[in-house]
Biopython code that builds the backbone (N, CA, C, O; Angstrom):
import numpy as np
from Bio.PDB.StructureBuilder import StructureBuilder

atoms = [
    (1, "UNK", "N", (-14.172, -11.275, -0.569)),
    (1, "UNK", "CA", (-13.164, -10.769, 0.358)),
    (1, "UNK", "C", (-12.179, -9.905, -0.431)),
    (1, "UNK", "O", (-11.575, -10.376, -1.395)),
    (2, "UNK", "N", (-12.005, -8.556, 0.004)),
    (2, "UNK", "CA", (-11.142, -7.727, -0.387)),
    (2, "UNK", "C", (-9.657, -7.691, -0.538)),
    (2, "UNK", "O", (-9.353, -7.098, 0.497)),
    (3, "UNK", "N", (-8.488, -7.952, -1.182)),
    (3, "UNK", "CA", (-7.791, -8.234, -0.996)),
    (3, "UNK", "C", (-6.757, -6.679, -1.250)),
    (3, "UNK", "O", (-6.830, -5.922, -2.218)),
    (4, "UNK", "N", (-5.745, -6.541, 0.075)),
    (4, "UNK", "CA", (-4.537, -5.682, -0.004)),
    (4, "UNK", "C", (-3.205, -6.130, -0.075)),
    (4, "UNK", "O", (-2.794, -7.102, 0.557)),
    (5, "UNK", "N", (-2.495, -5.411, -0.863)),
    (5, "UNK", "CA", (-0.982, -5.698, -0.711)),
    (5, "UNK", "C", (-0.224, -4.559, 0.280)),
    (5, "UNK", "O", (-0.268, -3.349, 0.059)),
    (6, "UNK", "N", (0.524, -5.224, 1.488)),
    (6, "UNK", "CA", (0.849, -4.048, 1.899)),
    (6, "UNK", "C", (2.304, -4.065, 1.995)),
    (6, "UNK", "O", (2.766, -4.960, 2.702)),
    (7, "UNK", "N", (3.186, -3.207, 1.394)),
    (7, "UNK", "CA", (4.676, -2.602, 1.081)),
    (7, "UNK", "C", (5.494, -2.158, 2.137)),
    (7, "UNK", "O", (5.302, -0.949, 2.271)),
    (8, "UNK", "N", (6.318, -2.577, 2.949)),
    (8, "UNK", "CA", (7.070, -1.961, 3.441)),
    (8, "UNK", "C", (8.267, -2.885, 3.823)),
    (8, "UNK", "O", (8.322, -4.070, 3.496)),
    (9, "UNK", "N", (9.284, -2.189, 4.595)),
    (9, "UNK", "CA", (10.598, -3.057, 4.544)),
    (9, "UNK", "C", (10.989, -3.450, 5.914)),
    (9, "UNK", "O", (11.962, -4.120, 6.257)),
    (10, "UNK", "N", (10.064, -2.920, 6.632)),
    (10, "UNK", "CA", (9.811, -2.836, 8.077)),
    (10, "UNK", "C", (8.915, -4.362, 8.722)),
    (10, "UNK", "O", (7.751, -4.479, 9.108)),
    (11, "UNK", "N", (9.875, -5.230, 8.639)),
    (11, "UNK", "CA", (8.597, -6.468, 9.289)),
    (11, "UNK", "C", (7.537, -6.015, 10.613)),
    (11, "UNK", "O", (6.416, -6.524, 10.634)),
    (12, "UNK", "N", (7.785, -5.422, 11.279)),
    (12, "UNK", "CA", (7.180, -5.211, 12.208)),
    (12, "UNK", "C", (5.917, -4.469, 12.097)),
    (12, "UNK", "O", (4.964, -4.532, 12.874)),
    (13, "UNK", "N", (6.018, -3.818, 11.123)),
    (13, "UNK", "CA", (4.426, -2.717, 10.068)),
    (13, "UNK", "C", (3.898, -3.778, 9.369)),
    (13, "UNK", "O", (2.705, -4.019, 9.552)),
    (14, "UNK", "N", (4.649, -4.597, 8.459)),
    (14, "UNK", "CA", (3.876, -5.481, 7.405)),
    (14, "UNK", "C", (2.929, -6.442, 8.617)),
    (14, "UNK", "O", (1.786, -6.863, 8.441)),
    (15, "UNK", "N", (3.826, -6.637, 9.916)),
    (15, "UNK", "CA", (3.227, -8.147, 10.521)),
    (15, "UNK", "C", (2.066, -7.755, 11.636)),
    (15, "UNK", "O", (1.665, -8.574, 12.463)),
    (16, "UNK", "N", (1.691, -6.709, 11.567)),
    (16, "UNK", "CA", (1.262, -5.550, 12.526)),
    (16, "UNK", "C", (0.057, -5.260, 11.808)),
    (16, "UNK", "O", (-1.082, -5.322, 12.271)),
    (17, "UNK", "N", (0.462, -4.867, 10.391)),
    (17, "UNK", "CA", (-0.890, -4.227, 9.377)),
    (17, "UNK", "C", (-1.323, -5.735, 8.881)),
    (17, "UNK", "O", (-2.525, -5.812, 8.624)),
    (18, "UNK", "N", (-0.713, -6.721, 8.731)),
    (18, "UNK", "CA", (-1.143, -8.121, 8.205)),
    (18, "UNK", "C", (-2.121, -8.437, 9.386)),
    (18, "UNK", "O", (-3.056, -9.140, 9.002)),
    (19, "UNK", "N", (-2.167, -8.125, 10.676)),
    (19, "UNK", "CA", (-2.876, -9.104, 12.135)),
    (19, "UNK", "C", (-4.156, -8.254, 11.873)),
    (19, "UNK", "O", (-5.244, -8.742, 12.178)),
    (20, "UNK", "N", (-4.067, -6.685, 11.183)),
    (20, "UNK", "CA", (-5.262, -5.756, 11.052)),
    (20, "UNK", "C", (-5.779, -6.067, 10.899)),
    (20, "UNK", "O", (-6.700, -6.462, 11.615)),
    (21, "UNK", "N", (-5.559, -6.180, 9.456)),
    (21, "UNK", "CA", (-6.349, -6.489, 8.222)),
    (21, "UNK", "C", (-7.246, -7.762, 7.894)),
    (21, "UNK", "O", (-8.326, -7.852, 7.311)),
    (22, "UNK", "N", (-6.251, -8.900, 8.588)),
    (22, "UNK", "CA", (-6.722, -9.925, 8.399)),
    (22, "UNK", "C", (-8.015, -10.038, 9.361)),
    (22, "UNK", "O", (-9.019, -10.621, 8.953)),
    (23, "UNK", "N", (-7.961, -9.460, 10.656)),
    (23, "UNK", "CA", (-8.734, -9.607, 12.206)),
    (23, "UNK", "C", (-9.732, -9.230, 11.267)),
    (23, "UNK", "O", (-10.658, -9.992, 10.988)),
    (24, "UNK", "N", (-9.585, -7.950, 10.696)),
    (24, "UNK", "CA", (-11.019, -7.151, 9.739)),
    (24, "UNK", "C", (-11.525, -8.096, 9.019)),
    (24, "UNK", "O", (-12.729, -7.857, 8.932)),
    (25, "UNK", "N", (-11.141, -9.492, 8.183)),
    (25, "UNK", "CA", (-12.072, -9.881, 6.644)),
    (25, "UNK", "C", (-11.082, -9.479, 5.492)),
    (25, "UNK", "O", (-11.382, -9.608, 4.305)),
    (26, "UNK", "N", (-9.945, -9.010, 5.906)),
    (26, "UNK", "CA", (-8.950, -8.949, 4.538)),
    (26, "UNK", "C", (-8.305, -10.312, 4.113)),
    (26, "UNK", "O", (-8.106, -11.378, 4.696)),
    (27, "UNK", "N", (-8.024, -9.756, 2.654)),
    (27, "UNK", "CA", (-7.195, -11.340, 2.219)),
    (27, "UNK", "C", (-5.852, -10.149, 1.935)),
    (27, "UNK", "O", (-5.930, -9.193, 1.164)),
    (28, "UNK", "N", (-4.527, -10.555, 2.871)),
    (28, "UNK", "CA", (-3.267, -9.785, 3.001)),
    (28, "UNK", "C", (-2.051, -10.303, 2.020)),
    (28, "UNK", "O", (-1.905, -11.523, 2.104)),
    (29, "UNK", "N", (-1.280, -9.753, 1.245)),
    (29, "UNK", "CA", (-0.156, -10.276, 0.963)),
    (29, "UNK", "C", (0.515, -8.912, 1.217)),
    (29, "UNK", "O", (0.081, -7.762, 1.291)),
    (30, "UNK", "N", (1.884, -9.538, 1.337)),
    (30, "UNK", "CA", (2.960, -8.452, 1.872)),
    (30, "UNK", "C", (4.291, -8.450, 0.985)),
    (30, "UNK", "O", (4.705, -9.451, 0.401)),
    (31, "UNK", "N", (5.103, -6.794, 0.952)),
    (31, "UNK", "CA", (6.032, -7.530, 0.352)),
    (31, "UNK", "C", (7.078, -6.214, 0.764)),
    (31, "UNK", "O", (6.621, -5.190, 1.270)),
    (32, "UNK", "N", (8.589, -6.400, 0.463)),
    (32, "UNK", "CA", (9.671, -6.017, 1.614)),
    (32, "UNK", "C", (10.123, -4.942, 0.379)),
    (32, "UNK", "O", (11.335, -5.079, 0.544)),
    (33, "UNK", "N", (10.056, -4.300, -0.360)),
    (33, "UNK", "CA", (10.244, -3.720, -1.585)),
    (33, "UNK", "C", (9.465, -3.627, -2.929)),
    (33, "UNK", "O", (8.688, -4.552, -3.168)),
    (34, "UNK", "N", (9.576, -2.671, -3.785)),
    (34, "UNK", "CA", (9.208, -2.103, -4.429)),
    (34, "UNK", "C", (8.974, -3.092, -6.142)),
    (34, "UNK", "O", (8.090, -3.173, -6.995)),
    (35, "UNK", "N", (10.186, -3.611, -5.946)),
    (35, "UNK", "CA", (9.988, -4.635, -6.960)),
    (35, "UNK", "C", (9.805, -6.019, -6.416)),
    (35, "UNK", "O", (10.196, -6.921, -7.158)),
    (36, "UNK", "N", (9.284, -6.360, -5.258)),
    (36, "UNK", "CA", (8.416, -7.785, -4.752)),
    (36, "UNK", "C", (7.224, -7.455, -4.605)),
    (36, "UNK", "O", (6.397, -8.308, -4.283)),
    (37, "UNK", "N", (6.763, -5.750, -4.871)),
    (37, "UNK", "CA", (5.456, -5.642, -5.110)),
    (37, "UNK", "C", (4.810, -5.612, -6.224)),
    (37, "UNK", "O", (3.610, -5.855, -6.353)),
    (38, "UNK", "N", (5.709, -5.260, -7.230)),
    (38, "UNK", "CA", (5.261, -5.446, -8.468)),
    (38, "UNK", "C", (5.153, -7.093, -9.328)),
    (38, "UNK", "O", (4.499, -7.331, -10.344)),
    (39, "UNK", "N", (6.006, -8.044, -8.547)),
    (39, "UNK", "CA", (5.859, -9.502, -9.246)),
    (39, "UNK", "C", (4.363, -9.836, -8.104)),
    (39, "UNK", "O", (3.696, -10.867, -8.026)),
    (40, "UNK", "N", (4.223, -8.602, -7.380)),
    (40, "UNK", "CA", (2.452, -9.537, -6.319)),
    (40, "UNK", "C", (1.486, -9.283, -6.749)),
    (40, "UNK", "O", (0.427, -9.844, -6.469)),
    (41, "UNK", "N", (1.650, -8.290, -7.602)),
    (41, "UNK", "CA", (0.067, -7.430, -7.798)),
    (41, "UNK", "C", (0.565, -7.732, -9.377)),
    (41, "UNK", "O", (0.337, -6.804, -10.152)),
    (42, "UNK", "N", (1.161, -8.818, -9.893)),
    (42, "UNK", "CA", (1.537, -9.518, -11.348)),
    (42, "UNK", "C", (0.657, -10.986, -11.495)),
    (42, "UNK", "O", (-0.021, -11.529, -12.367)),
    (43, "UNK", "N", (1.210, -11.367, -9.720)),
    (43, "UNK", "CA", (0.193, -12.826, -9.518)),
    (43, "UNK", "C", (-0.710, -12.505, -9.186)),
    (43, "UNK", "O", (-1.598, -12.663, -10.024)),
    (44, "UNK", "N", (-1.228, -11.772, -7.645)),
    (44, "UNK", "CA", (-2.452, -11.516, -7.544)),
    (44, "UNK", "C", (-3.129, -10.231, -8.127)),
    (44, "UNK", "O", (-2.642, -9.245, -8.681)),
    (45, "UNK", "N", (-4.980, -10.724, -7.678)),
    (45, "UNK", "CA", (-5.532, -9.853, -7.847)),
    (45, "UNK", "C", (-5.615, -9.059, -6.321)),
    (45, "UNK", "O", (-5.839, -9.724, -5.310)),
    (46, "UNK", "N", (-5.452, -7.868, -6.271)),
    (46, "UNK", "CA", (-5.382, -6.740, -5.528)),
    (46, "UNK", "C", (-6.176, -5.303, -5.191)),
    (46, "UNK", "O", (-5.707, -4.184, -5.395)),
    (47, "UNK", "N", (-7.285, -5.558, -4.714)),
    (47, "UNK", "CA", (-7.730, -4.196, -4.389)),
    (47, "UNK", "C", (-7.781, -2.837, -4.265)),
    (47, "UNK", "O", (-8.509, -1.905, -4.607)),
    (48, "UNK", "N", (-6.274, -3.126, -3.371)),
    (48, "UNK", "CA", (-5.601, -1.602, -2.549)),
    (48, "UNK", "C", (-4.451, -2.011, -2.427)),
    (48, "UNK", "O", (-4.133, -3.199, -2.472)),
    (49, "UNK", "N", (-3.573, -0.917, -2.230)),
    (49, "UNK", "CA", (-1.955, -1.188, -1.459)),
    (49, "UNK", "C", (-1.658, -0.058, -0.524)),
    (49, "UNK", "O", (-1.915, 1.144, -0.594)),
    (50, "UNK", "N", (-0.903, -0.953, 0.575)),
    (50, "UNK", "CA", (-0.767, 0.417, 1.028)),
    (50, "UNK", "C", (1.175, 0.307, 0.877)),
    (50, "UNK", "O", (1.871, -0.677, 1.124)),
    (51, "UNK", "N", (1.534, 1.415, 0.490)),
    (51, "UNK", "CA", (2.669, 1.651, 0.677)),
    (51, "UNK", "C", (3.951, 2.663, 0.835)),
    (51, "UNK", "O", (4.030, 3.845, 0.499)),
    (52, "UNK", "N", (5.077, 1.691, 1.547)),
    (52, "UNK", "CA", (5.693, 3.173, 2.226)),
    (52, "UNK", "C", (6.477, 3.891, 1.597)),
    (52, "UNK", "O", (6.800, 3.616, 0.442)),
    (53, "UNK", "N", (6.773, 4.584, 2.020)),
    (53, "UNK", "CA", (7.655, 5.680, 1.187)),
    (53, "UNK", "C", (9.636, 5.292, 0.707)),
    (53, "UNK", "O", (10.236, 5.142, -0.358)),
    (54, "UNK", "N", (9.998, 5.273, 2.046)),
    (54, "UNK", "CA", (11.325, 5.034, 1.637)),
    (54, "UNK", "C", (11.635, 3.138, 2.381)),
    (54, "UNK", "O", (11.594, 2.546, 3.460)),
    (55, "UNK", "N", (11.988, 2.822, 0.650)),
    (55, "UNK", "CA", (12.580, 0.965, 0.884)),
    (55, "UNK", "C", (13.574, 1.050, 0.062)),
    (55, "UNK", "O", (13.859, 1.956, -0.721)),
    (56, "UNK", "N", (14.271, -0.285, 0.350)),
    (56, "UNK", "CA", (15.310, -0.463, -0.337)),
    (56, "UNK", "C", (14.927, -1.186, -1.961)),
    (56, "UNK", "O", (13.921, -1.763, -2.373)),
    (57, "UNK", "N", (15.818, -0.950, -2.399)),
    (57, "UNK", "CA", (15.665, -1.785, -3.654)),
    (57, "UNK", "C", (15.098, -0.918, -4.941)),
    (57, "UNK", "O", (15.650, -0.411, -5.917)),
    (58, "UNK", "N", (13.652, -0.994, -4.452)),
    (58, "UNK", "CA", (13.090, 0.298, -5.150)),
    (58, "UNK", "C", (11.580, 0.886, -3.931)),
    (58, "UNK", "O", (10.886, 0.274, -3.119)),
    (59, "UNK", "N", (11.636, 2.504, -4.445)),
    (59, "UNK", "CA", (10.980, 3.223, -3.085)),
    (59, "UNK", "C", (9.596, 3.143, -3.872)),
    (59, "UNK", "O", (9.215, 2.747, -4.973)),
    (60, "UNK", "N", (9.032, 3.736, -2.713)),
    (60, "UNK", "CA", (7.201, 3.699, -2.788)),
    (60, "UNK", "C", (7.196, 4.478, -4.036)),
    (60, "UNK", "O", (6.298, 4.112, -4.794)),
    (61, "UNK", "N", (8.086, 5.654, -4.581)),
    (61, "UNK", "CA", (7.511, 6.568, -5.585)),
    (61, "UNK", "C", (7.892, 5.845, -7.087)),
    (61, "UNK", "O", (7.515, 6.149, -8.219)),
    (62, "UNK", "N", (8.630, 4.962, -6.703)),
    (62, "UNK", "CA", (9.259, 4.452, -8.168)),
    (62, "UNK", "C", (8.195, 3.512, -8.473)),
    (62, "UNK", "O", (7.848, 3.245, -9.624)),
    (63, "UNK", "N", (7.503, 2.838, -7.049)),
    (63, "UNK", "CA", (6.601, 1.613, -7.368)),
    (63, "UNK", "C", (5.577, 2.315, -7.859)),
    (63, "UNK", "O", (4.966, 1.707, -8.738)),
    (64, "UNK", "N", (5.144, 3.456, -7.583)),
    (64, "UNK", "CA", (3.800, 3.800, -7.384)),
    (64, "UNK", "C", (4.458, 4.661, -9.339)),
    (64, "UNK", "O", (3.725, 5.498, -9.867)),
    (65, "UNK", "N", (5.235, 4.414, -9.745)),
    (65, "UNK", "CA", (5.393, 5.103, -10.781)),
    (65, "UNK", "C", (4.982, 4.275, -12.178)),
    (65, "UNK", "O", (4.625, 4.651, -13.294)),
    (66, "UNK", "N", (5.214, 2.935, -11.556)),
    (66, "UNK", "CA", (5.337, 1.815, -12.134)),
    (66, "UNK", "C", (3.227, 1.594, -12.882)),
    (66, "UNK", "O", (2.480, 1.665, -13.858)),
    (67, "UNK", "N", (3.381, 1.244, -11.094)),
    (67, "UNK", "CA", (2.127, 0.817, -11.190)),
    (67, "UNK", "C", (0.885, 1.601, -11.853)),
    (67, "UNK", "O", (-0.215, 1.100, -12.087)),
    (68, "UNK", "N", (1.368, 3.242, -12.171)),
    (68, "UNK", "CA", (0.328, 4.135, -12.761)),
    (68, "UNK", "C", (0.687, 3.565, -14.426)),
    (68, "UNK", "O", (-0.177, 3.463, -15.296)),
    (69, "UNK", "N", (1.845, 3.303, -14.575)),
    (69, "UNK", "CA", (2.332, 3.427, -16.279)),
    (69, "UNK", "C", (1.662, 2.204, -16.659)),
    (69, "UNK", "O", (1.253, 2.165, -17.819)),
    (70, "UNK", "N", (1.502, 1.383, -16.058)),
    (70, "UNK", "CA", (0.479, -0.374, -16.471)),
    (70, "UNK", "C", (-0.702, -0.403, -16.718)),
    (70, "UNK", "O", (-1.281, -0.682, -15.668)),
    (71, "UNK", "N", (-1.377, -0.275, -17.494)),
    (71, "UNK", "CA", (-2.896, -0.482, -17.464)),
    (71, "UNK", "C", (-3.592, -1.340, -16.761)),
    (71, "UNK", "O", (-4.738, -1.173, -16.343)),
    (72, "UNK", "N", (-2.677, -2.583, -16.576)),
    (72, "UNK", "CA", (-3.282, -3.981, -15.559)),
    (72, "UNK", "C", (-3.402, -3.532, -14.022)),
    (72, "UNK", "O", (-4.138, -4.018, -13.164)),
    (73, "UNK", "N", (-2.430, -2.414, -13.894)),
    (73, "UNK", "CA", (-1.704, -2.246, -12.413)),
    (73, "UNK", "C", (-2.647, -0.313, -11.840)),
    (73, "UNK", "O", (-2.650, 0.044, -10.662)),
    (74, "UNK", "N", (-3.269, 0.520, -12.944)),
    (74, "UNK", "CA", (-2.573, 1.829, -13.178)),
    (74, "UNK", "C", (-4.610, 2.475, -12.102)),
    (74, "UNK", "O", (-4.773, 3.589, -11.605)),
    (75, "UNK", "N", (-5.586, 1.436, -12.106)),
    (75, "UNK", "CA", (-6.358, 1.551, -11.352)),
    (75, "UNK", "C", (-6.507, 1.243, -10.132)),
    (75, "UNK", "O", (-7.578, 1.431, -9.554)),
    (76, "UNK", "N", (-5.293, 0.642, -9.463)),
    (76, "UNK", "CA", (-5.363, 0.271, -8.300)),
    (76, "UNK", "C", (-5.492, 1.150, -7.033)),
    (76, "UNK", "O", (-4.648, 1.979, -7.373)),
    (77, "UNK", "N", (-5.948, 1.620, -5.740)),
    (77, "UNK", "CA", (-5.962, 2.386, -5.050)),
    (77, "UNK", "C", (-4.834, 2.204, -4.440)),
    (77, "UNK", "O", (-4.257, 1.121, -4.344)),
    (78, "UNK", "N", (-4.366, 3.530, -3.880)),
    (78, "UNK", "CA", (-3.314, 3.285, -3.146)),
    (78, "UNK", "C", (-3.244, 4.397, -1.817)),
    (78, "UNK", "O", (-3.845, 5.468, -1.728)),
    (79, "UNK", "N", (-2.359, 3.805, -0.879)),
    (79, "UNK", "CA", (-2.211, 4.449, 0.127)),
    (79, "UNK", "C", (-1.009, 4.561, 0.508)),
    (79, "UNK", "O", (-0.295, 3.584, 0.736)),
    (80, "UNK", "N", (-0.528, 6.116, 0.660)),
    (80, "UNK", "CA", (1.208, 5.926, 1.136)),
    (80, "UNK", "C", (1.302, 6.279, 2.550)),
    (80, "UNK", "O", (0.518, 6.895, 3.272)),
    (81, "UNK", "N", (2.504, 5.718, 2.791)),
    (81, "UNK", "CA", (2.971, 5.982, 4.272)),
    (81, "UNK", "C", (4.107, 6.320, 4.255)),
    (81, "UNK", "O", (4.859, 5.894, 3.379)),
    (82, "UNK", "N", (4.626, 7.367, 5.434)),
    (82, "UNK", "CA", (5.494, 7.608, 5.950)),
    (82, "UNK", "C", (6.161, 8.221, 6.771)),
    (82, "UNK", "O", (5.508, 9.147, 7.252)),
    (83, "UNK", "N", (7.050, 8.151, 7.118)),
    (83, "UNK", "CA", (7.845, 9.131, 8.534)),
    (83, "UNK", "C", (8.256, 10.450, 8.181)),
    (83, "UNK", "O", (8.512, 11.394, 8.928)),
    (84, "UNK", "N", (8.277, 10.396, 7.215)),
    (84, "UNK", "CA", (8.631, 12.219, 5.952)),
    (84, "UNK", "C", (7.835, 13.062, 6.036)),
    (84, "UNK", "O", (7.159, 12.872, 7.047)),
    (85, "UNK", "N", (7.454, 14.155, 5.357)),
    (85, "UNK", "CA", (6.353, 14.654, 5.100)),
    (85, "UNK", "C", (6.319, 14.607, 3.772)),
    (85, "UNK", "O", (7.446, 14.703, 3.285)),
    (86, "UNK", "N", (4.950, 14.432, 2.543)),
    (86, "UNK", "CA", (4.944, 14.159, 1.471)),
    (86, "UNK", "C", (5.618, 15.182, 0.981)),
    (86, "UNK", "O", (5.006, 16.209, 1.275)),
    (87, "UNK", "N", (6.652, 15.431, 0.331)),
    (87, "UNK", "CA", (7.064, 16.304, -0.366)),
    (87, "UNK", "C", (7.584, 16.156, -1.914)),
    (87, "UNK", "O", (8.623, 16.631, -2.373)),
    (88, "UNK", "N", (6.440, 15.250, -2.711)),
    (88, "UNK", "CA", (6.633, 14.976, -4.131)),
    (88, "UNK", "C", (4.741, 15.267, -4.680)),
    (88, "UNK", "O", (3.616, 15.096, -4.212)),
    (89, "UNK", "N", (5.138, 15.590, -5.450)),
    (89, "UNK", "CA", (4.069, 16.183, -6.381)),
    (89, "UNK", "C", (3.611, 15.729, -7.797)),
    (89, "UNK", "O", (2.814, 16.327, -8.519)),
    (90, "UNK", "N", (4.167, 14.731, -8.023)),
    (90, "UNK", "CA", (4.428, 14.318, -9.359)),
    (90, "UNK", "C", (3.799, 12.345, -9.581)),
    (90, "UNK", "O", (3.721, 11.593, -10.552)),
    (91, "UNK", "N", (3.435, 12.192, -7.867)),
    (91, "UNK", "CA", (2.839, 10.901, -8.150)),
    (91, "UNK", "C", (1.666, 10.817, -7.744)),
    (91, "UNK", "O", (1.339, 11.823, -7.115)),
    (92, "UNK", "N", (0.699, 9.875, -7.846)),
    (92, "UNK", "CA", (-0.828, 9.843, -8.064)),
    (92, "UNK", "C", (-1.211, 8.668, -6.759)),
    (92, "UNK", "O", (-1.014, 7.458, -6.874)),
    (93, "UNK", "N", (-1.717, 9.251, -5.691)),
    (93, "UNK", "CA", (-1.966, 8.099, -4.745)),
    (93, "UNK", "C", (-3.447, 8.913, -3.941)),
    (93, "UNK", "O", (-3.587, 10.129, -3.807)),
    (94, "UNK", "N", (-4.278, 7.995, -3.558)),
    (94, "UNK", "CA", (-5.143, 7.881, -3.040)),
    (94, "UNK", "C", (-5.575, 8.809, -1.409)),
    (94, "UNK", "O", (-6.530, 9.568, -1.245)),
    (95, "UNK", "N", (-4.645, 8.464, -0.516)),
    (95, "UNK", "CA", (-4.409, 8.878, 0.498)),
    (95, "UNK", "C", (-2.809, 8.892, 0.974)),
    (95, "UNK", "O", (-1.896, 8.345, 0.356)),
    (96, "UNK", "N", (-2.689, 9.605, 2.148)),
    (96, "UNK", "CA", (-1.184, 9.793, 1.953)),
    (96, "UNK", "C", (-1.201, 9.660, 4.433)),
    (96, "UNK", "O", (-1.806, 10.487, 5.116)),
    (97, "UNK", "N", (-0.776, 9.028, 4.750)),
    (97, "UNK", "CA", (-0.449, 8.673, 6.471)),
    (97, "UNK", "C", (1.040, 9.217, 6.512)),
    (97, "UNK", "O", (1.869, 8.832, 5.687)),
    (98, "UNK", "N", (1.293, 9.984, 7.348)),
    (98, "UNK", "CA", (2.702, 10.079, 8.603)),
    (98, "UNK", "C", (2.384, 9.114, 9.516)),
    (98, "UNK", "O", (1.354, 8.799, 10.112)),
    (99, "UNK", "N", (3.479, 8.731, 9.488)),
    (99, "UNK", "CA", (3.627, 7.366, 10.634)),
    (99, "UNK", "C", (4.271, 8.741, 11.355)),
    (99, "UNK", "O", (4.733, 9.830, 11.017)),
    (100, "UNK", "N", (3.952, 7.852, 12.752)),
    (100, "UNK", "CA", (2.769, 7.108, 13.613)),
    (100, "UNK", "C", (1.810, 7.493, 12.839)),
    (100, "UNK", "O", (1.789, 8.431, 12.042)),
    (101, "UNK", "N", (0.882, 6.602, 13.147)),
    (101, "UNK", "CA", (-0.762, 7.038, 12.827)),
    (101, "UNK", "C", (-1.530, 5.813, 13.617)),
    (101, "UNK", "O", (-0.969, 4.743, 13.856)),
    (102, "UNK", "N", (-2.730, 6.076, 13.946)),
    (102, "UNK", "CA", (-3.358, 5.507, 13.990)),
    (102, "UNK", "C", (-4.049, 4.172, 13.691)),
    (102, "UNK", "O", (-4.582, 4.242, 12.583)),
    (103, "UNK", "N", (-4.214, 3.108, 14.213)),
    (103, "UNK", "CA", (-4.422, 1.697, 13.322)),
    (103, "UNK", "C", (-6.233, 1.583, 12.896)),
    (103, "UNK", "O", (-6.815, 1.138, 11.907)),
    (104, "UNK", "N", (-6.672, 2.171, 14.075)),
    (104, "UNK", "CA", (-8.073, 2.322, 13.251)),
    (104, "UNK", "C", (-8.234, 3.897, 11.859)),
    (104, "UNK", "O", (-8.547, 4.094, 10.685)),
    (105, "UNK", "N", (-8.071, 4.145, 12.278)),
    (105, "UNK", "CA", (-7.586, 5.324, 11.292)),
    (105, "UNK", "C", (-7.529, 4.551, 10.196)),
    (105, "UNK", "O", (-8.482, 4.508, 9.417)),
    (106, "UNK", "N", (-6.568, 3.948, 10.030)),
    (106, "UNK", "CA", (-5.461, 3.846, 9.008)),
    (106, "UNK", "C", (-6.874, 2.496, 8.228)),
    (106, "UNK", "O", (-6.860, 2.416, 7.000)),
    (107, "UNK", "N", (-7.710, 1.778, 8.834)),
    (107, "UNK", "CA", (-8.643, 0.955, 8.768)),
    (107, "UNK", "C", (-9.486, 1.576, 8.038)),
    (107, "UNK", "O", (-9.775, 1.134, 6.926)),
    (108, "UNK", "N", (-10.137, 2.923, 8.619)),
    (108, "UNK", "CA", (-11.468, 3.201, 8.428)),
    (108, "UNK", "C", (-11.279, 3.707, 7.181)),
    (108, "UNK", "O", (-12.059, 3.284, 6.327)),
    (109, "UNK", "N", (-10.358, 4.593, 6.797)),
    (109, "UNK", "CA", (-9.326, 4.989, 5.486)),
    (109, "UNK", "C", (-9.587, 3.497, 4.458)),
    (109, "UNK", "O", (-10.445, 3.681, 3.595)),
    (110, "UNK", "N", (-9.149, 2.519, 4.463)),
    (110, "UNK", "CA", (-9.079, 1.405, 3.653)),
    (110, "UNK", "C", (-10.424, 1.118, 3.748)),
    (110, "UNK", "O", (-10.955, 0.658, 2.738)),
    (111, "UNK", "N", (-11.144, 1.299, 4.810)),
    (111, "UNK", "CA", (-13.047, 0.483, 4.111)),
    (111, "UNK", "C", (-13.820, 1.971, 3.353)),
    (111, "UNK", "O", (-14.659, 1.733, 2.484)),
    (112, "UNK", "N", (-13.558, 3.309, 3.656)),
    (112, "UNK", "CA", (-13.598, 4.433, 2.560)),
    (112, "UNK", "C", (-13.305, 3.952, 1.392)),
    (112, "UNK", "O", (-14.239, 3.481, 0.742)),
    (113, "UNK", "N", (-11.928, 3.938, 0.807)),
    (113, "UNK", "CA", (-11.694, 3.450, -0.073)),
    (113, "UNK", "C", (-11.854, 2.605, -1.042)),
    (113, "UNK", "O", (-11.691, 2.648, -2.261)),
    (114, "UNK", "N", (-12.279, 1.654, -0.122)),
    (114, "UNK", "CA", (-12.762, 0.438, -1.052)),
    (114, "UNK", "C", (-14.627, 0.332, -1.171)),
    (114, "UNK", "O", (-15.091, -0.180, -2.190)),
    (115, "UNK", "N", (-15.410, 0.754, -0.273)),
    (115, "UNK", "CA", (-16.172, 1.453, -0.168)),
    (115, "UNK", "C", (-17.076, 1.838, -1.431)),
    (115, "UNK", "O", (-18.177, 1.652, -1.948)),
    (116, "UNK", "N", (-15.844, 2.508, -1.573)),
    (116, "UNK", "CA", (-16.602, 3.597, -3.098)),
    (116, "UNK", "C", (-15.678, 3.190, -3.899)),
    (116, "UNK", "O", (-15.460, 4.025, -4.777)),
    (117, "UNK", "N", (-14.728, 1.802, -4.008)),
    (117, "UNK", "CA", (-14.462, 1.504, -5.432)),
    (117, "UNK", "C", (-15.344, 0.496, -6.144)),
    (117, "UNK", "O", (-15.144, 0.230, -7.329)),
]
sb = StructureBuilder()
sb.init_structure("model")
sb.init_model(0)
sb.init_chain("A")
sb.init_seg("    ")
for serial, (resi, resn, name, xyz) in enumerate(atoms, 1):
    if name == "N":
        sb.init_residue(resn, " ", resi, " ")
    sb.init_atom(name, np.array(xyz, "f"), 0.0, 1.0, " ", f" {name:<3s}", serial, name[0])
structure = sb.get_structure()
């Protein structure tokens, strides 16, 4: 069983993408910021993440900055989200969603992904 971490600060996305994922055969952990994702994907092992762009504490680009500089952390796939339009160039992610989007979408995207990892 595949396991995702999915990032955002928004309970209503985490508890929404958690009912997905799980309905699919995922094993889900969730977390409300940028640095409660980095002590998850410290304990667990992790597949994919998907995560959003702007949180408190620390944002998707700082995590996703993190997680490239780790060797333990720096292969992980990732997926960002957000209500913005991507307008950074300087970080390394997998696929990139504007919310709204789609929930199968946003599915068929994560079995691609993992797919061919």
């Amino acid at each position: 069983m595949k396991t995702i971490l999915i990032v955002d600060d928004e309970f209503e996305v985490t508890d929404i993408l958690r009912w997905l994922f799980e309905w699919n055969d995922f094993k889900v952990h969730t977390a409300a910021n940028g640095r409660e994702a980095l002590s998850s994907v410290e304990r667990h092992a992790v597949d994919l993440c998907i995560i959003d762009l702007m949180m408190p504490i620390m944002d998707g680009i700082e995590l996703v900055r993190h997680m490239k500089e780790n060797p333990a952390t720096q292969s992980i796939p990732i997926i960002m989200m957000s209500a913005g339009p991507p307008d950074f160039d300087d970080i390394k992610f997998d696929y990139f969603f504007r919310k709204p989007f789609l929930f199968q979408d946003l599915l068929a995207q994560v079995k691609t992904i993992l797919n061919g990892a």
